[in-house]
Residue frames as a rotation matrix with the C-alpha (Angstrom) as fourth column:
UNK 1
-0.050 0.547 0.836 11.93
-0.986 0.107 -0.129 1.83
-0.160 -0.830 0.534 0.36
UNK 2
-0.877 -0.479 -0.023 12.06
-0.466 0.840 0.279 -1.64
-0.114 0.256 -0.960 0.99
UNK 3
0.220 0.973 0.074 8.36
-0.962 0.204 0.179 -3.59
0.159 -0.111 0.981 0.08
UNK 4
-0.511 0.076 0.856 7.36
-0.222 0.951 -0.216 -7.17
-0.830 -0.301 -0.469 1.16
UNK 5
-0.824 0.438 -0.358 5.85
-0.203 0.361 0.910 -9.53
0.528 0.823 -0.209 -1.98
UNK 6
-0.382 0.789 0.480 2.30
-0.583 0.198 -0.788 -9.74
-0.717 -0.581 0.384 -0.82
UNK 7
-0.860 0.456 0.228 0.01
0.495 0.641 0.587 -12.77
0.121 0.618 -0.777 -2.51
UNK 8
-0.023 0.786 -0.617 -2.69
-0.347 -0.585 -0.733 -10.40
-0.937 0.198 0.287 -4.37
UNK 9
0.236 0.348 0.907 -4.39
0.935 0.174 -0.310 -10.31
-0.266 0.921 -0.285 -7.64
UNK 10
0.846 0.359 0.395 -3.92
0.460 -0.865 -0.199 -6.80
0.270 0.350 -0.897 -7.37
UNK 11
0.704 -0.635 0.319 -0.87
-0.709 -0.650 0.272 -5.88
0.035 -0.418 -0.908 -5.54
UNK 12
0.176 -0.818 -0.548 2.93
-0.030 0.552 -0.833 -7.07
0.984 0.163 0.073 -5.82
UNK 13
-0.564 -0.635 -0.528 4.47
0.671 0.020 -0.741 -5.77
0.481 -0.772 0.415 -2.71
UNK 14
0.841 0.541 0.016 3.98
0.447 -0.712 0.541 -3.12
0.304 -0.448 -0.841 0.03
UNK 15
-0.542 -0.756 -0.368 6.26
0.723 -0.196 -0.662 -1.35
0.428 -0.625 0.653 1.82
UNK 16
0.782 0.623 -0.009 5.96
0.495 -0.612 0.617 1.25
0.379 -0.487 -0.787 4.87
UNK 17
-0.692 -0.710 0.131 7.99
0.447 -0.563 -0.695 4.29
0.568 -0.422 0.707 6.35
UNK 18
0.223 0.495 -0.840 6.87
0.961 0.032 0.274 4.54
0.163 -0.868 -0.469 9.70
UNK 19
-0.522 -0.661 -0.540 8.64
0.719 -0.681 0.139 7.73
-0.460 -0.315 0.830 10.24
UNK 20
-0.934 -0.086 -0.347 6.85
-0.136 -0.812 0.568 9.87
-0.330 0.578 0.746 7.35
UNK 21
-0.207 0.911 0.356 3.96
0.096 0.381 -0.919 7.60
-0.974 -0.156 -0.167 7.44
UNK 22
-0.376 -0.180 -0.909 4.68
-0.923 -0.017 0.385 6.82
-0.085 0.984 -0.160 3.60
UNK 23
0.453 0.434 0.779 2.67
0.280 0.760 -0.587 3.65
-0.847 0.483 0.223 1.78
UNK 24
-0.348 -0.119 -0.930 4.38
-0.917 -0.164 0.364 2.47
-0.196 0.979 -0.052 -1.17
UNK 25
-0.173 0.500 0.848 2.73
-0.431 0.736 -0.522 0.10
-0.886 -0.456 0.088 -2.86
UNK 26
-0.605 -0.688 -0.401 3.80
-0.665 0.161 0.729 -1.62
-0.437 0.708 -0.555 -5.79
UNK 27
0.215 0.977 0.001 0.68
-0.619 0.137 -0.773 -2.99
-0.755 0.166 0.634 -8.12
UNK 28
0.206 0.019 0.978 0.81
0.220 0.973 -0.065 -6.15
-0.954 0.229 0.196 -10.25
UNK 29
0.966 0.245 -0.087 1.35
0.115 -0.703 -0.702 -3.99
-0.233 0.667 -0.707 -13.43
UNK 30
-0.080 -0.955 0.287 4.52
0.947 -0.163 -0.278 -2.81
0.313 0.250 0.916 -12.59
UNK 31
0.013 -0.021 1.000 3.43
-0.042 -0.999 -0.020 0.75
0.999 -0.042 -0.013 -11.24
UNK 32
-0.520 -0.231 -0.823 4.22
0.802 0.201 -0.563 1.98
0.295 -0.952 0.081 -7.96
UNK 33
0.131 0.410 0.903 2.45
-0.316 -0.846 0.430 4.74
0.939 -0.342 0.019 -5.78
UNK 34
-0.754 -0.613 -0.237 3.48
0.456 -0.230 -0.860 6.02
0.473 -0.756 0.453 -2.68
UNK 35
0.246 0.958 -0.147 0.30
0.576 -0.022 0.817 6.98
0.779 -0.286 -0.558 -0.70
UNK 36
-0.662 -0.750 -0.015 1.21
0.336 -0.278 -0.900 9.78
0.670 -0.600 0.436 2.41
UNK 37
-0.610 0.389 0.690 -0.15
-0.789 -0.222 -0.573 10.47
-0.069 -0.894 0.442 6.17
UNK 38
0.245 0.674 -0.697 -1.33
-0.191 0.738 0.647 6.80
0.951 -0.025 0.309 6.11
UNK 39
0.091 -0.326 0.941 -0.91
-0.958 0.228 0.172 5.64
-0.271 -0.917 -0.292 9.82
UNK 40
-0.722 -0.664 0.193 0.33
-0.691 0.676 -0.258 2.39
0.041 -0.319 -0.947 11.05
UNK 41
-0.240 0.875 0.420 -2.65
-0.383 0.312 -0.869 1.08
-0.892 -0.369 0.261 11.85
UNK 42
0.637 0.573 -0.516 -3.67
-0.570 -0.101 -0.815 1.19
-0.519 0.813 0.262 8.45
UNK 43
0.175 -0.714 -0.678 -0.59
-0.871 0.208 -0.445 -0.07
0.459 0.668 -0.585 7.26
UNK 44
-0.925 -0.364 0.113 -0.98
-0.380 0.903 -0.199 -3.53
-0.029 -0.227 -0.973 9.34
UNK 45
-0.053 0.856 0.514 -4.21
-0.447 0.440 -0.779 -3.88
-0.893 -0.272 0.359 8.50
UNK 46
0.569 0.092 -0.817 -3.52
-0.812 -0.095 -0.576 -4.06
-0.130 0.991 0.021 5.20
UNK 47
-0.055 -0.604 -0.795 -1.10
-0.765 0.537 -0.356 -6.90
0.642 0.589 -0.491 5.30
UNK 48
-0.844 0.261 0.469 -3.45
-0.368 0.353 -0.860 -8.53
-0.390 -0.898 -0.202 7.93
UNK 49
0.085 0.895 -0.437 -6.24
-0.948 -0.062 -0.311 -8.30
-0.306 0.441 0.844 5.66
UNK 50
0.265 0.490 0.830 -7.82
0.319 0.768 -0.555 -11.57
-0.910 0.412 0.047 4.17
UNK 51
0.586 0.296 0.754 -7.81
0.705 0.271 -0.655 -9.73
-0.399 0.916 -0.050 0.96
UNK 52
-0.698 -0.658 -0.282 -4.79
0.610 -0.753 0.248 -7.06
-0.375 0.001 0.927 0.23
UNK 53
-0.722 0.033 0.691 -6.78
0.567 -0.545 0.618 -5.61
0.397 0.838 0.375 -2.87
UNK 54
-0.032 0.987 0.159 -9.69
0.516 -0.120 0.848 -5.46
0.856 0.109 -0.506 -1.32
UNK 55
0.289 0.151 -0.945 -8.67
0.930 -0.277 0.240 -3.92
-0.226 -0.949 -0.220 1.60
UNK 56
-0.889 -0.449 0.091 -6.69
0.428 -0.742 0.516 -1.27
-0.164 0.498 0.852 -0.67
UNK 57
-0.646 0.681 0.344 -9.53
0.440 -0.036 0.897 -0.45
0.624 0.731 -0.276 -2.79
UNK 58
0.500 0.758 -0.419 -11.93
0.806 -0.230 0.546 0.18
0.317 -0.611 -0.725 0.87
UNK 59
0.722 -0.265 -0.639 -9.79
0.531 -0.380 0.757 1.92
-0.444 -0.886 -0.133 3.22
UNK 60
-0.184 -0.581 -0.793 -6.93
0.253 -0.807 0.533 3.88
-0.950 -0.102 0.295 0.87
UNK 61
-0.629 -0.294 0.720 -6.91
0.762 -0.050 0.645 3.95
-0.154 0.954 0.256 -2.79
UNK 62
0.137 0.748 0.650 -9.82
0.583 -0.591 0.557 7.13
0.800 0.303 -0.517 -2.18
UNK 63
0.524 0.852 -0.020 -8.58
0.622 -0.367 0.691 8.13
0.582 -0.374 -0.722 0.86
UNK 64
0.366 -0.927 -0.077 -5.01
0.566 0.156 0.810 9.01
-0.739 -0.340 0.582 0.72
UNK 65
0.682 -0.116 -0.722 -3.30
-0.543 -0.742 -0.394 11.70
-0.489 0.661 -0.569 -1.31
UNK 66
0.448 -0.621 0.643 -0.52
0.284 0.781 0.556 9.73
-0.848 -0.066 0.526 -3.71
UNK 67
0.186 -0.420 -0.888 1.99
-0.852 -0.520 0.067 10.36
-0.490 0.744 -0.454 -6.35
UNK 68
0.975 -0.065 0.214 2.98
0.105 0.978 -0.182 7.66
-0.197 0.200 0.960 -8.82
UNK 69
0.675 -0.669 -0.312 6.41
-0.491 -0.723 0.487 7.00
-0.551 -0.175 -0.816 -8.75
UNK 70
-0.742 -0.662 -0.104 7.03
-0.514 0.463 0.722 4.42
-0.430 0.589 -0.684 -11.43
């Protein structure tokens, strides 16, 4: 999946698959997680947001099943 570099303290990149409604999201660290039945919506707010992390942290990182995948 391809991810955009996003300017975070907390997050590297993002990426989205619109199709499967996949979030991957790719965390200063070096870990990724993949986040699934996020909608669109959600997935431009997030890279609309003032604050990536903080928008993570509210709106998915509790409310989204997710696997890590690196």
């Amino acid at each position: 999946m391809n991810r955009v570099s996003v300017s975070s303290s907390n997050l590297r990149s993002v990426g989205y698959d619109q199709a499967n409604q996949v979030l991957e999201i790719e965390f200063n660290g070096g870990s990724v997680y993949q986040y699934f039945d996020v909608p669109k919506q959600i997935h431009q707010e997030l890279m609309n947001a003032a604050s990536h992390g903080k928008y993570f942290h509210r709106n998915i990182k509790d409310n989204y099943s997710y696997d890590q995948v690196k």
